[in-house]
C-alpha positions as CSV (number, residue, x, y, z in Angstrom):
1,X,133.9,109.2,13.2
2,X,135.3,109.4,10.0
3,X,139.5,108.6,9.4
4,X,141.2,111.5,8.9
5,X,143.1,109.9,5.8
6,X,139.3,108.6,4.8
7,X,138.7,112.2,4.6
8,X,141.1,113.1,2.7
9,X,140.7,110.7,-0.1
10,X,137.0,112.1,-0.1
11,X,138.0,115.5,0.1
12,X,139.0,116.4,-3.8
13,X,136.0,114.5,-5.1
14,X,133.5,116.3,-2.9
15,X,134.9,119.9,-2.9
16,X,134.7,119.3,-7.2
17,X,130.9,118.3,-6.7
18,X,130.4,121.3,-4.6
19,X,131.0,123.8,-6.7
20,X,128.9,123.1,-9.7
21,X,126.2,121.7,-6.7
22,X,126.1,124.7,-4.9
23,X,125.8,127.2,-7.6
24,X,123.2,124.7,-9.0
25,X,120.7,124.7,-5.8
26,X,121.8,128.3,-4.6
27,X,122.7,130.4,-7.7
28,X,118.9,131.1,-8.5
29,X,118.3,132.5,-5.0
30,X,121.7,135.0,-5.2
31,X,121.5,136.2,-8.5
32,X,118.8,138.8,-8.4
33,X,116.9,140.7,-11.0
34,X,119.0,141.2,-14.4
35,X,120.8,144.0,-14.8
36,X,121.0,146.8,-18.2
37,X,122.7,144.8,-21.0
38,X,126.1,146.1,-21.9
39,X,128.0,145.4,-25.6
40,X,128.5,141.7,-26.3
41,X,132.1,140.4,-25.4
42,X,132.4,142.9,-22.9
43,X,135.5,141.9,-20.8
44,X,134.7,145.2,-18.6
45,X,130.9,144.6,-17.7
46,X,130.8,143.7,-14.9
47,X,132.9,141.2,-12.5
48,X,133.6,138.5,-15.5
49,X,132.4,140.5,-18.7
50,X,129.2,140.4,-20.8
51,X,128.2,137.3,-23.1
52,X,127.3,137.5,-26.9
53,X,123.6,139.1,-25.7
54,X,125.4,141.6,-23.5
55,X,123.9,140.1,-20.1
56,X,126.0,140.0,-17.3
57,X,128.5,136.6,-17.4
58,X,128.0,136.4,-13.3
59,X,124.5,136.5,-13.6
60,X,123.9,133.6,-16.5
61,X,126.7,131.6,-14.3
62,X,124.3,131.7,-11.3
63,X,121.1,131.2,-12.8
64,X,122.4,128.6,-15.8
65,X,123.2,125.5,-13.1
66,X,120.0,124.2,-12.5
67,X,119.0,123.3,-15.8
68,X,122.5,120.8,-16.8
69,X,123.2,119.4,-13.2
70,X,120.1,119.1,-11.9
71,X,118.6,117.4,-15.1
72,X,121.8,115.5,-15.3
73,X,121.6,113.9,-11.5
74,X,117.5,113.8,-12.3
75,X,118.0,111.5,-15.7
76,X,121.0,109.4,-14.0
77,X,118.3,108.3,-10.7
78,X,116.0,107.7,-13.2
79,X,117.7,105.2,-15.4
80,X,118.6,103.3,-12.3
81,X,115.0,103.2,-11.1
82,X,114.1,101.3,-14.3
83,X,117.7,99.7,-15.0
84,X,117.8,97.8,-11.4
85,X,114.7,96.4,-11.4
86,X,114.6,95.2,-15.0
87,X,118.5,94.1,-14.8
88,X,117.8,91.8,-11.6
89,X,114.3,90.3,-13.0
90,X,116.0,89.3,-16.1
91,X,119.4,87.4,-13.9
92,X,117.2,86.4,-11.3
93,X,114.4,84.2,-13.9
94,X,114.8,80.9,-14.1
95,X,113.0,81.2,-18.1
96,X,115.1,81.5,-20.4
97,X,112.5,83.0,-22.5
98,X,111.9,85.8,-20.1
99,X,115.5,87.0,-20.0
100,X,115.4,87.3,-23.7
101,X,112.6,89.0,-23.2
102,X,113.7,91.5,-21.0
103,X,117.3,91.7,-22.2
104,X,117.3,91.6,-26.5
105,X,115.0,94.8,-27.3
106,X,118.0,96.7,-25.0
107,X,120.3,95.6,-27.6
108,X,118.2,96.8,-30.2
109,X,118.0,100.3,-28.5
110,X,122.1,99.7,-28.2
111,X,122.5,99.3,-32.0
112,X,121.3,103.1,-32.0
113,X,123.6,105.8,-31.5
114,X,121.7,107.4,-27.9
115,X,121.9,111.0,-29.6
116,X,120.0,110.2,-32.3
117,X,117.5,108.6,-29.7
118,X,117.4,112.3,-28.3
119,X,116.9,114.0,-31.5
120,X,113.8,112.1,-32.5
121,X,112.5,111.6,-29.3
122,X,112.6,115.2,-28.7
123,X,110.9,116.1,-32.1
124,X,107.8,114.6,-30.0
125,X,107.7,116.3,-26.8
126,X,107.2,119.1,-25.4
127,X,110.2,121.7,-24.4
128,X,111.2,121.8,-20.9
129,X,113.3,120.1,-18.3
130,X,111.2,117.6,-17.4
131,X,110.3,116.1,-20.7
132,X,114.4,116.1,-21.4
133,X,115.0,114.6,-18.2
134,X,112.6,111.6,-19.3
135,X,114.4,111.8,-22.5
136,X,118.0,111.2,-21.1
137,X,117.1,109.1,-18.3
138,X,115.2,106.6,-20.7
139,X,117.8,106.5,-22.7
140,X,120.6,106.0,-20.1
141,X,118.2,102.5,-19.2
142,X,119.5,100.2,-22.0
143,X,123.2,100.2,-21.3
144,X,122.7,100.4,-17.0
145,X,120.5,97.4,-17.6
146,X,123.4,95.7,-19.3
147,X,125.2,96.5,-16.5
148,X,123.2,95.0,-13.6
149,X,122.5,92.1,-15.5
150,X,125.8,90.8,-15.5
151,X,126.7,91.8,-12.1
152,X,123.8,90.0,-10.9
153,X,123.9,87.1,-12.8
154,X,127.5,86.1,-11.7
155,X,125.7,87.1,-7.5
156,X,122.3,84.9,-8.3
157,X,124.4,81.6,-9.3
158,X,126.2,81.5,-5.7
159,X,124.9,78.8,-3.3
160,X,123.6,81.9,-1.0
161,X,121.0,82.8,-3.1
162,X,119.3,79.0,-3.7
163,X,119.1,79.2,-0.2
164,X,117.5,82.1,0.1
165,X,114.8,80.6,-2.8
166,X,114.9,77.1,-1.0
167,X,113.7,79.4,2.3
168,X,110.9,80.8,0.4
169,X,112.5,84.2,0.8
170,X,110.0,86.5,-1.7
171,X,111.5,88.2,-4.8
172,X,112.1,91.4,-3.3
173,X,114.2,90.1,-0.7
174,X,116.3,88.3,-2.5
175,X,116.7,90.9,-5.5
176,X,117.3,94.0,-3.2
177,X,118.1,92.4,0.3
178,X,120.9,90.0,-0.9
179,X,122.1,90.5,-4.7
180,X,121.7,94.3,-5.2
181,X,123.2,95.0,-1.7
182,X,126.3,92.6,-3.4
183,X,126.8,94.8,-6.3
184,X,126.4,98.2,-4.7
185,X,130.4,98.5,-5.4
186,X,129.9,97.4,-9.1
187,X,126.5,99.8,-9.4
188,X,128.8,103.0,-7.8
189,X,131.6,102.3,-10.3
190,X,128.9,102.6,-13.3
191,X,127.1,105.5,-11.6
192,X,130.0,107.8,-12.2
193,X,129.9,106.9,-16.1
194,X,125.9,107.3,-16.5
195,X,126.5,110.9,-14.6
196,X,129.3,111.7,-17.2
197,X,126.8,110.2,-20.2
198,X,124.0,111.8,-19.5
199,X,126.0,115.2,-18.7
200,X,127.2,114.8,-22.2
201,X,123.6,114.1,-23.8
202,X,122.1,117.0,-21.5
203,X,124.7,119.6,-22.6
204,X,125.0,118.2,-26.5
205,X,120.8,118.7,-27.1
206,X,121.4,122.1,-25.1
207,X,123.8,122.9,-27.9
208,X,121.2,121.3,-30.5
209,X,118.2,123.6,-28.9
210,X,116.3,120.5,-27.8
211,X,114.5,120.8,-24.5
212,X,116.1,124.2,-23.8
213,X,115.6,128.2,-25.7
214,X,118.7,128.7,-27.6
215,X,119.1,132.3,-25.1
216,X,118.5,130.6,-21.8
217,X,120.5,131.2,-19.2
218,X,122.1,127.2,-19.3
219,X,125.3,126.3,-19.1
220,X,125.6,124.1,-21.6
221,X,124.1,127.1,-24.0
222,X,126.5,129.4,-22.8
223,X,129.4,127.0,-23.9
224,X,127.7,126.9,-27.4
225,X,126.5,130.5,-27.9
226,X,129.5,132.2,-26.6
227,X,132.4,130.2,-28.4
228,X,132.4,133.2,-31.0
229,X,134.0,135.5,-29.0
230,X,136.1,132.8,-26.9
231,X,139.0,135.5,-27.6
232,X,137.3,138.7,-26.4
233,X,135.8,137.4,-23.7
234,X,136.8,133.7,-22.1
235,X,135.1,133.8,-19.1
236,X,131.4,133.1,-20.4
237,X,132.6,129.6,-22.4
238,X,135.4,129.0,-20.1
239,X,134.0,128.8,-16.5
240,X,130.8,126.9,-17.4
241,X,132.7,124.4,-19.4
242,X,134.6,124.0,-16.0
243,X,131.6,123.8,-13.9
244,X,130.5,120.7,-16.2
245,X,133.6,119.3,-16.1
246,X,133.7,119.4,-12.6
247,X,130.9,118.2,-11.7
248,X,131.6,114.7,-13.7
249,X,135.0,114.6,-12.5
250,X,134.1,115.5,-8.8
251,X,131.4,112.3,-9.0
252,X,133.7,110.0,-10.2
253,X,137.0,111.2,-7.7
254,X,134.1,110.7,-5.2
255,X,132.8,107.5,-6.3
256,X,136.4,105.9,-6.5
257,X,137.2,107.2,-2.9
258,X,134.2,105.1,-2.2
259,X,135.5,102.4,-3.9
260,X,139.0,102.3,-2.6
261,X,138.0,102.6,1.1
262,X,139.1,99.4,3.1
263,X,136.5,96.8,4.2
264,X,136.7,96.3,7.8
265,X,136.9,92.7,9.6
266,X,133.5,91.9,11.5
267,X,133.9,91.7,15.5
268,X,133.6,88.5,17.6
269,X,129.4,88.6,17.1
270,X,130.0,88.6,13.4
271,X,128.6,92.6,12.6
272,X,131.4,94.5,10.1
């Protein structure tokens, strides 16, 4: 059973994530069929106004969610699928020449603003969340990878894990079962700052066009195509720009509540 003050150190965290979550996974199946457009900047039409195209603010809200937050959780999973694996191989070699290897074309990839990356990547594929999911999440890899590396390096010099090798324990045991299990508190402090990067790449080619049409309903496009009336009619920049917002700051209130939670001493038999 969970603490009660555990619970409340999680609770602002998780009811920020919800929000943007929730209308993410469920706004699609509320919002319905579109209704008649109205005038643009519309504070009247319905319950928070008409955007620039005259569509209903409400309705662009629910249906714009999936396309940021679920691209943005999809490109963060994905960088850490590639980043773990290549991070650990490259502390856990003992060739030098290996490591180089793996680690030296990531600083080459570094030395390039990841924008950019997106930009001319994107000139090459094909529209759509999936291809700017890739697009994100691959270029999310170089600076996770960094990341790992040096978490595990410091974890594979310790005397546990030349035991583990003098044992004969295989790779994947000692990569996953013993050094990646050490650095899970070093890998959920990062995770909240690939979330908030790749948010910011997802909703910056939004505002360039790339991956999304410049009239979907998209939150990040609503931010962008809406700032001209900001005055007339707030609501359709200002509540998806809080959604976004939200839903970095909610991960990383969450994450740290992680983080700050007390290890407990192990019982007489030795389990924590």
């Amino acid at each position: 059973m969970t603490p009660p003050r555990s619970a409340a150190r999680h609770a602002p965290g998780a009811a920020l994530l919800a929000v943007p979550l929730l209308l993410a996974l469920l706004g699609p199946l509320a919002a319905g069929p579109a209704g008649p457009r109205a005038v643009s900047f519309d504070p009247g039409a319905g319950p928070l106004g008409s955007d620039f195209a005259g569509r209903d603010v409400w309705h662009q809200l629910l249906l714009g969610g999936r396309s940021v937050v679920l691209v943005a959780l999809a490109a963060t999973a994905l960088a850490y699928l590639l980043a773990v694996p290549l991070g650990l191989s490259a502390a856990l070699t003992r060739r030098a020449w290996l490591e180089e290897a793996l680690m030296r074309p990531l600083d080459v990839l570094l030395a390039v603003p990841s924008l950019l990356l997106v930009l001319l990547a994107a000139a090459t594929l094909a529209p759509g969340p999936a291809g700017l999911t890739v697009l994100v999440g691959a270029v999310t890899v170089p600076d996770a990878a960094r990341v790992v590396h040096a978490a595990a390096t410091e974890i594979a010099a310790r005397p546990a894990v030349e035991a583990l090798r003098m044992q004969g324990e295989s790779w994947a045991r000692t990569a996953l079962g013993h050094v990646a299990r050490s650095m899970r508190r070093t890998l959920a402090a990062d995770a909240g700052i690939r979330l908030t990067g790749a948010l910011y790449l997802v909703a910056t080619a939004a505002f360039l066009g790339v991956g999304v049409a410049p009239d979907a309903a998209d939150w990040a496009v609503m931010v962008d195509r809406n700032r001209t009336g900001l005055l007339l009619q707030p609501w359709a920049v200002v509540l998806p720009a809080l959604l976004v917002a939200a839903l970095s700051l909610g991960a990383n209130l969450l994450l740290d509540a992680a983080l700050r939670a007390p290890h407990r001493a192990p019982d007489r038999k030795g389990r924590p």
